[in-house]
Structures are given as C-alpha cells and as structure tokens.
LUMLO-959710 format. One record per residue (C-alpha): residue number from 0; residue in one letter; x, y, z. Coordinates in steps of 0.02 Angstrom, whole numbers. Each point is the difference from the previous one (the first is absolute). Layout:
BEGIN
<atom><num>NUM</num><residuo>A</residuo><x>X</x><y>Y</y><z>Z</z></atom>
...
//
This chain:
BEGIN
<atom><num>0</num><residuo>X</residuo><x>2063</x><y>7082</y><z>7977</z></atom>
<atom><num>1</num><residuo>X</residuo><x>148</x><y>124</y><z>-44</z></atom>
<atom><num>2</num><residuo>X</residuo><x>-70</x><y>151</y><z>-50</z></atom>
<atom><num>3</num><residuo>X</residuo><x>91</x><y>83</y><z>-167</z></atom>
<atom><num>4</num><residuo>X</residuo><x>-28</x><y>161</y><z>-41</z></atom>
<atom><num>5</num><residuo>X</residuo><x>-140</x><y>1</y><z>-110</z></atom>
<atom><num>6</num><residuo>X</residuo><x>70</x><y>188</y><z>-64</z></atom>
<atom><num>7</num><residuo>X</residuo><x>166</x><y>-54</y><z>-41</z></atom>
<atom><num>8</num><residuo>X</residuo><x>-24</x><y>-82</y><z>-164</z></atom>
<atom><num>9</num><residuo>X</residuo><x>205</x><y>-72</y><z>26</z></atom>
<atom><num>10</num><residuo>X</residuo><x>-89</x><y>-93</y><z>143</z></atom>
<atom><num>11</num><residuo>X</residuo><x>-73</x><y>-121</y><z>-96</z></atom>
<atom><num>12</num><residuo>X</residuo><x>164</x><y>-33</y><z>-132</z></atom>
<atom><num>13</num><residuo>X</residuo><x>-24</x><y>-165</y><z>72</z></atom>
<atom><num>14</num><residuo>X</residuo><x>-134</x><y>-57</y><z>-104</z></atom>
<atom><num>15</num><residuo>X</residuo><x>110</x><y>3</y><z>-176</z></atom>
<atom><num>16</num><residuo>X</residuo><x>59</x><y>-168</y><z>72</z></atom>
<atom><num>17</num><residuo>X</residuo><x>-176</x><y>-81</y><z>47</z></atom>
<atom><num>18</num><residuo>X</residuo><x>-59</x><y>-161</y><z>-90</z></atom>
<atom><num>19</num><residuo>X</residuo><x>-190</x><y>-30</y><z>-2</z></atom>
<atom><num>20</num><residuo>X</residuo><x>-17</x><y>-115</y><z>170</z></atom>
<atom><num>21</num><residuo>X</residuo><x>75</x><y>161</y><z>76</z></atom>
<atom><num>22</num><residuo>X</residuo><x>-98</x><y>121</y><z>-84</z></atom>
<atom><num>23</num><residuo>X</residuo><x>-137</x><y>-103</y><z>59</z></atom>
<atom><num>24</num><residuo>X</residuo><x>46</x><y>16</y><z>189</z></atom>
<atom><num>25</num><residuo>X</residuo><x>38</x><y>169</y><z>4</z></atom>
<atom><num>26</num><residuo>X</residuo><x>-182</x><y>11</y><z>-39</z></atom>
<atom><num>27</num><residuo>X</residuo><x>-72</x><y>-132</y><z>118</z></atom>
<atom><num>28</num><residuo>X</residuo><x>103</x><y>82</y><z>143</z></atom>
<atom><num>29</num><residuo>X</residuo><x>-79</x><y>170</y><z>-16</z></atom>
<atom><num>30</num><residuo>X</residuo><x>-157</x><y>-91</y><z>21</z></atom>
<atom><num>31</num><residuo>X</residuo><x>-96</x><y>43</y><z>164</z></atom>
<atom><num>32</num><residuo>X</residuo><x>-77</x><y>-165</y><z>24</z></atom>
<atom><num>33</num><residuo>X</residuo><x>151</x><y>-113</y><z>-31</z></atom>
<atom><num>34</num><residuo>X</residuo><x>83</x><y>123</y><z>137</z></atom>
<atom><num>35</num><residuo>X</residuo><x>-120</x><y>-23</y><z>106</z></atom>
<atom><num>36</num><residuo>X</residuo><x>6</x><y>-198</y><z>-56</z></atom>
<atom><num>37</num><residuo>X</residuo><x>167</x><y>-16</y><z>21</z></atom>
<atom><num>38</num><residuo>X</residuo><x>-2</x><y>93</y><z>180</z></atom>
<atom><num>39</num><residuo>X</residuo><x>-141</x><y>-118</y><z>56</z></atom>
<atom><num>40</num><residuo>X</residuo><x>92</x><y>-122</y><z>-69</z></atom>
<atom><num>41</num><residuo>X</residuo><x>196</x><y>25</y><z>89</z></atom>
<atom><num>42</num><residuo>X</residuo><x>-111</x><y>22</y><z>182</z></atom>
<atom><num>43</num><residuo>X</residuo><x>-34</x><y>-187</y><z>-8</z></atom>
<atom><num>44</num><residuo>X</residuo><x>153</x><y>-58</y><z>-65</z></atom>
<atom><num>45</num><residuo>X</residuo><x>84</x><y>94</y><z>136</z></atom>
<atom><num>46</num><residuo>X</residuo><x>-113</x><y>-98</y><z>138</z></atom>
<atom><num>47</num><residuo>X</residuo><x>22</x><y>-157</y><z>-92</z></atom>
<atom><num>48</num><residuo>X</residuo><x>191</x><y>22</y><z>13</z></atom>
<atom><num>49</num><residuo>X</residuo><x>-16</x><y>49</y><z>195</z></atom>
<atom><num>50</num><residuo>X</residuo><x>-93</x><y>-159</y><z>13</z></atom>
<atom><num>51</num><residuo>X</residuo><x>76</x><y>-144</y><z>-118</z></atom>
<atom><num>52</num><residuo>X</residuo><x>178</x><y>97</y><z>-30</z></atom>
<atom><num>53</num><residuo>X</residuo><x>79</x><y>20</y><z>-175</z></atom>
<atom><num>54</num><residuo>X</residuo><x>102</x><y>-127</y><z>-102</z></atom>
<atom><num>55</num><residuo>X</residuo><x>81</x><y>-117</y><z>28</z></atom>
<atom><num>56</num><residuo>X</residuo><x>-66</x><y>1</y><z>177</z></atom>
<atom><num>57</num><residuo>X</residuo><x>-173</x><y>39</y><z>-55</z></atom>
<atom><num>58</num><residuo>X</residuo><x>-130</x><y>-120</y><z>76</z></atom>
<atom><num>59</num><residuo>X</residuo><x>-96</x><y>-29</y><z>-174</z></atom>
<atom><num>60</num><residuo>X</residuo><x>-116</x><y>-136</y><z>57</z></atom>
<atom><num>61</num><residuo>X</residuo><x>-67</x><y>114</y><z>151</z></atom>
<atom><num>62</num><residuo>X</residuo><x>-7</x><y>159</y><z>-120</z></atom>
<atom><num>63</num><residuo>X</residuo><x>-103</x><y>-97</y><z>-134</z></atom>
<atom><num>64</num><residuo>X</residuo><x>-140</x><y>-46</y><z>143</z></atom>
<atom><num>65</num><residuo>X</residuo><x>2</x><y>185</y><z>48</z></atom>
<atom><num>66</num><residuo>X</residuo><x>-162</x><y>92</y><z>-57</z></atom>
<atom><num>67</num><residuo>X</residuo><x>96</x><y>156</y><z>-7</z></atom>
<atom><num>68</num><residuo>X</residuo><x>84</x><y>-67</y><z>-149</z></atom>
<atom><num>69</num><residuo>X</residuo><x>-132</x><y>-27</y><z>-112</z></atom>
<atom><num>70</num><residuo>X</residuo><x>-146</x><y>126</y><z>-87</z></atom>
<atom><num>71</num><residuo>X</residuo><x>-157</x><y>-56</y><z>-86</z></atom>
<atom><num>72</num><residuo>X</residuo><x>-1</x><y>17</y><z>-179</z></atom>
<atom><num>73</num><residuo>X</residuo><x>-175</x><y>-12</y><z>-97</z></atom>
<atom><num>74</num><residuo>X</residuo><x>83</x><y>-39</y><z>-173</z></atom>
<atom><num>75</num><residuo>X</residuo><x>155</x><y>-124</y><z>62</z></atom>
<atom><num>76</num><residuo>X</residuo><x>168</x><y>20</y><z>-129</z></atom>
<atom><num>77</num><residuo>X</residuo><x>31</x><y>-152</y><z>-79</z></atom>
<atom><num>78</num><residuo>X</residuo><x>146</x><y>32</y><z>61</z></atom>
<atom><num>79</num><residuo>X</residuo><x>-35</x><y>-17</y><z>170</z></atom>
<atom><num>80</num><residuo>X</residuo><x>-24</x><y>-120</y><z>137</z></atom>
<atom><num>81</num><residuo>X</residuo><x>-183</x><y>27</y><z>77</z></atom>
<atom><num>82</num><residuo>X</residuo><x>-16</x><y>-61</y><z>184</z></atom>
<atom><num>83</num><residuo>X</residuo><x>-178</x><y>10</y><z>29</z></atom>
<atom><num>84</num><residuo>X</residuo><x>-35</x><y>144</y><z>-119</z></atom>
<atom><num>85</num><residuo>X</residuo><x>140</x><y>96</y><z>50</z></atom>
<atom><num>86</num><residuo>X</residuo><x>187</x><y>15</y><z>-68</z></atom>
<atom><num>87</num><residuo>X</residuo><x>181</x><y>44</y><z>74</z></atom>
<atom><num>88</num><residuo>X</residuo><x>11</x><y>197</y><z>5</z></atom>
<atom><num>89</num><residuo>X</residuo><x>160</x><y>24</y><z>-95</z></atom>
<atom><num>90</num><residuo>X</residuo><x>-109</x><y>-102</y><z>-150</z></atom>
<atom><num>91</num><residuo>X</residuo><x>-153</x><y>110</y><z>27</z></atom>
<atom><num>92</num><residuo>X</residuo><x>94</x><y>135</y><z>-11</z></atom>
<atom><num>93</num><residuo>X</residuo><x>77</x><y>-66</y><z>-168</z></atom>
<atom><num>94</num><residuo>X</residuo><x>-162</x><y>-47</y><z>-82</z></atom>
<atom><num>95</num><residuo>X</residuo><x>-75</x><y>164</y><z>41</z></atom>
<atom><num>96</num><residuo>X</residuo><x>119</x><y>98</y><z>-65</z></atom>
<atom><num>97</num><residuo>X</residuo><x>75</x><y>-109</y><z>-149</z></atom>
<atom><num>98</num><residuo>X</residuo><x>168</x><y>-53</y><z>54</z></atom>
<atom><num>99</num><residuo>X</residuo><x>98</x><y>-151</y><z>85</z></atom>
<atom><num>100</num><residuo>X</residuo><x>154</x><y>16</y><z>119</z></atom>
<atom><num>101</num><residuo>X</residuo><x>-27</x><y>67</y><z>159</z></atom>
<atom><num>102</num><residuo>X</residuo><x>-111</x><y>173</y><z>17</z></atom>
<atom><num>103</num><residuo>X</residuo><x>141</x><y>137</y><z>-15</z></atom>
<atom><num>104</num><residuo>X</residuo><x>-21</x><y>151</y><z>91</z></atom>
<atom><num>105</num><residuo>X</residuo><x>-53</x><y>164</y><z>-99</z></atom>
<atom><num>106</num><residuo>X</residuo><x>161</x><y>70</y><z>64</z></atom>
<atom><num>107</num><residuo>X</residuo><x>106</x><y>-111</y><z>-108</z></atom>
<atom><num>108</num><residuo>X</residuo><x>84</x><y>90</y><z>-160</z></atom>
<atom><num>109</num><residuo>X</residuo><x>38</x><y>-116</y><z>-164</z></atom>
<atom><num>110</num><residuo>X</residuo><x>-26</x><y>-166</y><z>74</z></atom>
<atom><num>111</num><residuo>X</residuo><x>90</x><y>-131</y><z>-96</z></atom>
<atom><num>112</num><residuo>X</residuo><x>-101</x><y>-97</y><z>-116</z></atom>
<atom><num>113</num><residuo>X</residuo><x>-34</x><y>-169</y><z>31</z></atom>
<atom><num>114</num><residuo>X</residuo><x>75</x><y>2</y><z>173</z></atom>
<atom><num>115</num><residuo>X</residuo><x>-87</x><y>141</y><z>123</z></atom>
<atom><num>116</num><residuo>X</residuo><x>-138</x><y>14</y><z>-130</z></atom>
<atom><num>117</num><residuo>X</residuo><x>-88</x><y>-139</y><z>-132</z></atom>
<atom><num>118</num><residuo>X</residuo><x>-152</x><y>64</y><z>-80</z></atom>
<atom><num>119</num><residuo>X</residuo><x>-169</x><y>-119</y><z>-32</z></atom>
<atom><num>120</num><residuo>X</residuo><x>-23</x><y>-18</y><z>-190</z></atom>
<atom><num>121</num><residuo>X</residuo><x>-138</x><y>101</y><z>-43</z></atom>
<atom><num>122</num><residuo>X</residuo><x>-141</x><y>-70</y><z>-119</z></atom>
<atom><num>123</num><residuo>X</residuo><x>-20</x><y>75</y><z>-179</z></atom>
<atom><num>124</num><residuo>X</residuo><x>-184</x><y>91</y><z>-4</z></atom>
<atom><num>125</num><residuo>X</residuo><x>-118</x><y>-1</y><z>-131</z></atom>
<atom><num>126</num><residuo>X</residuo><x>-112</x><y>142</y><z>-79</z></atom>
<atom><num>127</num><residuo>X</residuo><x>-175</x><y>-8</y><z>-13</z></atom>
<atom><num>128</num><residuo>X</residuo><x>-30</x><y>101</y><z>-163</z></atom>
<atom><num>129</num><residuo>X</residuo><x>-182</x><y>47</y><z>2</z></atom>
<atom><num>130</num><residuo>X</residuo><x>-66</x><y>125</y><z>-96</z></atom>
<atom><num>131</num><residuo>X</residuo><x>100</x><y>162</y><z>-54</z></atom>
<atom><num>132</num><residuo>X</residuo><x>-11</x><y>74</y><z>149</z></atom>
<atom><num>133</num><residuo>X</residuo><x>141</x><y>-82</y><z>72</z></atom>
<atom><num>134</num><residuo>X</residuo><x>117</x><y>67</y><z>130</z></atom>
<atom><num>135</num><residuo>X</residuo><x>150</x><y>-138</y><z>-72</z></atom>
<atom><num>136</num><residuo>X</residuo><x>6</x><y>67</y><z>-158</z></atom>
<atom><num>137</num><residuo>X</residuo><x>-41</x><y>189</y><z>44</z></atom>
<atom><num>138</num><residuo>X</residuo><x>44</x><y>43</y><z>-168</z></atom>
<atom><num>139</num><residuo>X</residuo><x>193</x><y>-49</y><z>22</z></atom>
<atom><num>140</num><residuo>X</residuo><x>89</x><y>-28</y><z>-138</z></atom>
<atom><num>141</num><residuo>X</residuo><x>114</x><y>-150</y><z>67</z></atom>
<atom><num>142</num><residuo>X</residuo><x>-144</x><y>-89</y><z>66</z></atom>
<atom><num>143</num><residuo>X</residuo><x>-132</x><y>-101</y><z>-118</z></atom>
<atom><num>144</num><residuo>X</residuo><x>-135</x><y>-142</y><z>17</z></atom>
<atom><num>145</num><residuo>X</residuo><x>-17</x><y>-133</y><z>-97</z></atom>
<atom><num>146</num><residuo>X</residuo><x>-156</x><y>-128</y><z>-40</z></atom>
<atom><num>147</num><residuo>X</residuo><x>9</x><y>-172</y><z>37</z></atom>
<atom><num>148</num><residuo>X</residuo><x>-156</x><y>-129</y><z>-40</z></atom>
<atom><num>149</num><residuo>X</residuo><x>6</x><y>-127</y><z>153</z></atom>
<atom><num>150</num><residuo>X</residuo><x>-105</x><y>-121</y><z>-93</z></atom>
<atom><num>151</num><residuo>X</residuo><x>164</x><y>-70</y><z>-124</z></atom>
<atom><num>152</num><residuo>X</residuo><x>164</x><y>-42</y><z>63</z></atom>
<atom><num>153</num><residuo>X</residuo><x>106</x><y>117</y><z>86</z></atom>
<atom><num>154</num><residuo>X</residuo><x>189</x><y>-54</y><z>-50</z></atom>
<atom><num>155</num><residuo>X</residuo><x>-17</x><y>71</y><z>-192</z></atom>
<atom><num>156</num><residuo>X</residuo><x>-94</x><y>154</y><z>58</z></atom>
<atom><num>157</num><residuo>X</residuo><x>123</x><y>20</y><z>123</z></atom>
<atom><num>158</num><residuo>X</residuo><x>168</x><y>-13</y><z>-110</z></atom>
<atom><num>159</num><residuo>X</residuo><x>-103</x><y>130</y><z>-116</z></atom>
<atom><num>160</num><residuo>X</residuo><x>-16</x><y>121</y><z>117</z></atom>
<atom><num>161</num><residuo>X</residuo><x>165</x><y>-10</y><z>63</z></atom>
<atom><num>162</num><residuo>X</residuo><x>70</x><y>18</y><z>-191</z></atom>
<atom><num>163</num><residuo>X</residuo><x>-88</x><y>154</y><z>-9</z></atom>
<atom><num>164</num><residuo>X</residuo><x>6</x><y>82</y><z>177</z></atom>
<atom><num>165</num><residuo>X</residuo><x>216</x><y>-8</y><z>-55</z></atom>
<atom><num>166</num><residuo>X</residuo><x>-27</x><y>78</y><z>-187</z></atom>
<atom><num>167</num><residuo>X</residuo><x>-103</x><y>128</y><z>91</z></atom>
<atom><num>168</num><residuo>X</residuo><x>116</x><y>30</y><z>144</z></atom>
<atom><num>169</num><residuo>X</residuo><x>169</x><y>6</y><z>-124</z></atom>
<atom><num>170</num><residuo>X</residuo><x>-110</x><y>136</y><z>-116</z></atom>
<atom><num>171</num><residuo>X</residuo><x>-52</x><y>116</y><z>125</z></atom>
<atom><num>172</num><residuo>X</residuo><x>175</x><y>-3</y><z>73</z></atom>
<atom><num>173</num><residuo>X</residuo><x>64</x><y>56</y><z>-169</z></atom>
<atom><num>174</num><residuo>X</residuo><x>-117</x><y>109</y><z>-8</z></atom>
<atom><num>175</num><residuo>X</residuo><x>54</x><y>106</y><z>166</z></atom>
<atom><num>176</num><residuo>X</residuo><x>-175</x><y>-37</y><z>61</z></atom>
<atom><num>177</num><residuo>X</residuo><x>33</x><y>-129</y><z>139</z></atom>
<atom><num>178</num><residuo>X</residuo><x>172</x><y>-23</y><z>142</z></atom>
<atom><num>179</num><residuo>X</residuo><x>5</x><y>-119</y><z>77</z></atom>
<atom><num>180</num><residuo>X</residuo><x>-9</x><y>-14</y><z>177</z></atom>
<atom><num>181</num><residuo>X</residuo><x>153</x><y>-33</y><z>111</z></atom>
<atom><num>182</num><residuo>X</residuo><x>62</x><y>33</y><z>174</z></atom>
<atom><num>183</num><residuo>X</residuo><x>103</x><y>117</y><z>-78</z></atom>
<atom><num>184</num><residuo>X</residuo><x>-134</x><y>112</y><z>-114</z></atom>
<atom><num>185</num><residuo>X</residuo><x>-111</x><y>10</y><z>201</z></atom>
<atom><num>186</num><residuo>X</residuo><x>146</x><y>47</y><z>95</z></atom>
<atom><num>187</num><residuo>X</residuo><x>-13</x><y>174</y><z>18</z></atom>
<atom><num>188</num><residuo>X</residuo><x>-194</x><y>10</y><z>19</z></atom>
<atom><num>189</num><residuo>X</residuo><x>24</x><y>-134</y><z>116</z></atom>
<atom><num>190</num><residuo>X</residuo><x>149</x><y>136</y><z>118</z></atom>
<atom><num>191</num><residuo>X</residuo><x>-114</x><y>124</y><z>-9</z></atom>
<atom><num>192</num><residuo>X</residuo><x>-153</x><y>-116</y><z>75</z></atom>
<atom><num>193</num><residuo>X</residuo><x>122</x><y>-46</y><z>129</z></atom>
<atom><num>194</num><residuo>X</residuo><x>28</x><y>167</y><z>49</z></atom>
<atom><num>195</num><residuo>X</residuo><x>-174</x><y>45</y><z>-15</z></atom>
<atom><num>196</num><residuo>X</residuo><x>-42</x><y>-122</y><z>150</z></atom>
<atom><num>197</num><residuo>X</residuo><x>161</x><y>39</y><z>116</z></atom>
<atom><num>198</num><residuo>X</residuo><x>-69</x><y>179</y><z>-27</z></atom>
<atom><num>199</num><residuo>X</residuo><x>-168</x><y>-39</y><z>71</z></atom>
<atom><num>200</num><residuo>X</residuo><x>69</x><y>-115</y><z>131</z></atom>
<atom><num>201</num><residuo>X</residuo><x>97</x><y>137</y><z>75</z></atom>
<atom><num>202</num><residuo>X</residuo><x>-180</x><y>79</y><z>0</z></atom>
<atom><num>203</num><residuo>X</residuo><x>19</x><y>136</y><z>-159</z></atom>
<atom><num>204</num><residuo>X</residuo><x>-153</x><y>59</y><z>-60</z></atom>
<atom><num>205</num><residuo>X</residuo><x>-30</x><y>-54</y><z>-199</z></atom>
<atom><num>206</num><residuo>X</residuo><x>51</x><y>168</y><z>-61</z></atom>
<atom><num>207</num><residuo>X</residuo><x>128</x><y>54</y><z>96</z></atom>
<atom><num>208</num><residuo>X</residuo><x>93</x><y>-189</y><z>-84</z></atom>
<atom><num>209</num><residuo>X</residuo><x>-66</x><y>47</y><z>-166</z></atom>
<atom><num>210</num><residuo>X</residuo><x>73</x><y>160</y><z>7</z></atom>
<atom><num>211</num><residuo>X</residuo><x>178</x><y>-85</y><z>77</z></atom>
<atom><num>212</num><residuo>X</residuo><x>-27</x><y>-92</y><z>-169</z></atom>
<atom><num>213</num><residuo>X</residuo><x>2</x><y>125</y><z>-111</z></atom>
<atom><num>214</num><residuo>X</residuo><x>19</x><y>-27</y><z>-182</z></atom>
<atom><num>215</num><residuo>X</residuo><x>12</x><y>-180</y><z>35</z></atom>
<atom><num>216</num><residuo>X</residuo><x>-192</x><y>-22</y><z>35</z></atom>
<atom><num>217</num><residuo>X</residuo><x>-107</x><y>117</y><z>-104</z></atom>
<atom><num>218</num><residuo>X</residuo><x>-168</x><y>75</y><z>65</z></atom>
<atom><num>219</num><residuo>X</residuo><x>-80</x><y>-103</y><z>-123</z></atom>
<atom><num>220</num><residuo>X</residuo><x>76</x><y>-170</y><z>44</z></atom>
<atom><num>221</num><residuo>X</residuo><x>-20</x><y>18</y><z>193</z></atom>
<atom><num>222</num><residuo>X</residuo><x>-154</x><y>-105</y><z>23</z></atom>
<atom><num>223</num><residuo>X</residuo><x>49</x><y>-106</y><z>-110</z></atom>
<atom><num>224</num><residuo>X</residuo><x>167</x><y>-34</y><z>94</z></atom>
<atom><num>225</num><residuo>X</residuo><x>-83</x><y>-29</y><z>170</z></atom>
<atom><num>226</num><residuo>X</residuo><x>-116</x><y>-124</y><z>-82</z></atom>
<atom><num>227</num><residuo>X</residuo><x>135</x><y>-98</y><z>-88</z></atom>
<atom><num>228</num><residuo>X</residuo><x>100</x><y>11</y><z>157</z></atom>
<atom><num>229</num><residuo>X</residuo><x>-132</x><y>-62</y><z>113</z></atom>
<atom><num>230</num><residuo>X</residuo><x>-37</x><y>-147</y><z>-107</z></atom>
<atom><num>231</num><residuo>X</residuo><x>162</x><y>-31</y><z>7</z></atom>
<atom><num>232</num><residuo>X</residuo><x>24</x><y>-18</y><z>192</z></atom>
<atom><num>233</num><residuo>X</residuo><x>-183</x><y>-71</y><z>14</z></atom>
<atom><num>234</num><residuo>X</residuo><x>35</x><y>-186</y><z>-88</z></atom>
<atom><num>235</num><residuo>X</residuo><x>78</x><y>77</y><z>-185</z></atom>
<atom><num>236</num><residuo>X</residuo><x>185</x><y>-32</y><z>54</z></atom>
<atom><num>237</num><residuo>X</residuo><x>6</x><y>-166</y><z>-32</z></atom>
<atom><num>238</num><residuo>X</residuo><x>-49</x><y>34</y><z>-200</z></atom>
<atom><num>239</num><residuo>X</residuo><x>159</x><y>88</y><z>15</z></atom>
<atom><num>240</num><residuo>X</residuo><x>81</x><y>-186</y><z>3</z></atom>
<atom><num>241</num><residuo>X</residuo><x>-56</x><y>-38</y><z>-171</z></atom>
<atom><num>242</num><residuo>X</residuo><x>101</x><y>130</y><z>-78</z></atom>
<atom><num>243</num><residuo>X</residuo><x>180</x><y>-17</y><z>-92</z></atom>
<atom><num>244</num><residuo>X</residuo><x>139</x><y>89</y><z>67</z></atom>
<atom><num>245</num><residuo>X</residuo><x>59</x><y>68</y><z>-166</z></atom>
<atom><num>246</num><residuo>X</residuo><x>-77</x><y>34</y><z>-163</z></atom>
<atom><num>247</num><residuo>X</residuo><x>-43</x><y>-178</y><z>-92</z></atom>
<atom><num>248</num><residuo>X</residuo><x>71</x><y>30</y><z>-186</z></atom>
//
C-alpha cells in the first residue's frame, strides 16, 4: 500500500473528493486482517493462473475442480455457490468483508464505484432499549426510544411513530440541537483517523502522532479518537455507506 505522509496534512487533500464506498475502503484497507486476507488471497490466485492461465485462455472447468480455489465457510453468503461447504475465494473474500467485484488490493487509491469496487447492502440494526442504563441512548440528544405494544397491530403504531420521530427531528434541528450527519460533517475527523493509522503503521509511538497532531487532536479527545478509529477499521466502515454525501435540507 502507498505510504502518504501521515505528517503532511496536504497529503491527504485527496479525501475532499471521496464518496462513502471510498471512505469505506480507505478504512477496510488499513485493516491488518483484510491485508493479510487479501495477501493469502493473491498467493492462490497467482498458482491458479500458473495452472489454468487467465482469460480468455483460462481453463475454467479445470480451475473450478481445483481445491485450491475454494475455502470453507461456516455461515455460506446467500450469495454464494457452496460446493460441499465451501465457496469460490474471490466470493469468500466478498462475503467476509462486505463487498462484490473482485477483492481489490489495499494498494488501490479511489477505486471506481460500481466497477473495481460494489459494496454488500448492509442490514438496518435494531436497539434493544432496556432499562436506562443504555449505552444507545447514552444520554444523546439526537437519539430516543420509543414504546411499542407487540400485542395490537403494528402498521398504525408504526405510521405514529414515524409522524413523530420527523416533528421531533425538524424541532431539534431548529433548535441548533441536532446536525445531521453526512459524509461531509465526518470528513475531517475521518483525515485525521487516517493519519492516525499511517502514523502507527510506519511504527510511531501514540504520542509522538498526537503530538504531530497538534491542535487538531486535543489531550482530551485522544482516546476517544483511537477508539472511534479502531471501530472504524474493525467492521464500522461499512455504516459509513449509509450516510448522505451532503446535508439533506
């Protein structure tokens, strides 16, 4: 992977142009394990190309009977074909790390959308609210819970909810009390978290990048930076895909 200078905050100018499925990857490929995924992963396709050769010549039907082609996968994608509790390793590759197209190499800079890269749509969650001890809410104002009685119908309780989950949205926005979230409102947290892992993958010690950082990261927000950042890397960058670009009026 090209290393920037994690210093040089004109290094990473690049990012002003980044849409979410990019902002995504530049996460996923600072992750160790889909480095070391992807690595495992280019080894066999090289030896499958020595063997079979690549297209149009490729010998598909020879490749396909190859056990070096597939890897077992406990919980099989949906989208996947399963040959005897294994799948191709270009689509366990995919499933494990939430995209389609082939498995891009952590080198690669702004892959194009749609064509090097295709991300797996990701599931909405849902909240537990139990108790007022709850980590969700956590005493944010732009988050809330609301009570639903599973013994009547769902549609009218539903529409209710909705109704008031938009009055409640549009008032604290008047209010100043809630942004929204965009691509745009994370971008500069999301530079700095960047810079924060080339740092320690050129081997920097916490503080000596904190201190690089300056202003930009205060004492009291370091922790708090690492954690978001690691969540980020570790699984979180595909939320990033469910955010707008720009600020929904």
């Amino acid at each position: 992977m090209k290393q920037r200078n994690w210093r040089r905050p004109e290094d990473y100018a690049y990012t002003e142009m980044l849409e979410a499925g990019q902002w995504a990857w530049e996460f996923l490929r600072r992750n160790n394990g889909y480095q070391k995924d992807w690595q495992w992963f280019y080894d066999r396709w090289q030896t499958l190309e020595s063997r079979y050769g690549k297209p149009p010549e490729r010998d598909f039907q020879r490749w396909k009977k190859d056990p070096l082609a597939y890897r077992k996968m406990e919980d099989a994608d949906g989208d996947c074909q399963v040959e005897q509790d294994s799948v191709l390793i270009e689509c366990w590759m995919g499933a494990k790390w939430g995209f389609y197209k082939f498995p891009l190499d952590p080198a690669t800079e702004r892959p194009r959308m749609g064509e090097q890269l295709s991300w797996r749509e990701l599931e909405g969650s849902v909240h537990m609210i139990e108790g007022t001890g709850s980590s969700f809410l956590d005493g944010h104002t732009g988050k809330i819970a609301l009570g639903f009685d599973l013994g009547l119908p769902l549609r009218s309780q539903l529409e209710t909810a909705k109704r008031f989950l938009q009055m409640r949205q549009a008032r604290l926005r008047r209010e100043g009390s809630l942004t929204l979230q965009t691509i745009d409102s994370h971008r500069d947290r999301w530079t700095l978290m960047l810079r924060l892992l080339d740092g320690l993958q050129t081997g920097e010690s916490l503080d000596d990048i904190y201190s690089v950082l300056g202003q930009e990261v205060p004492e009291q927000d370091a922790t708090a930076l690492l954690k978001e950042t690691e969540a980020l890397v570790n699984g979180g960058y595909r939320e990033i895909l469910r955010l707008p670009g720009r600020r929904q009026l």
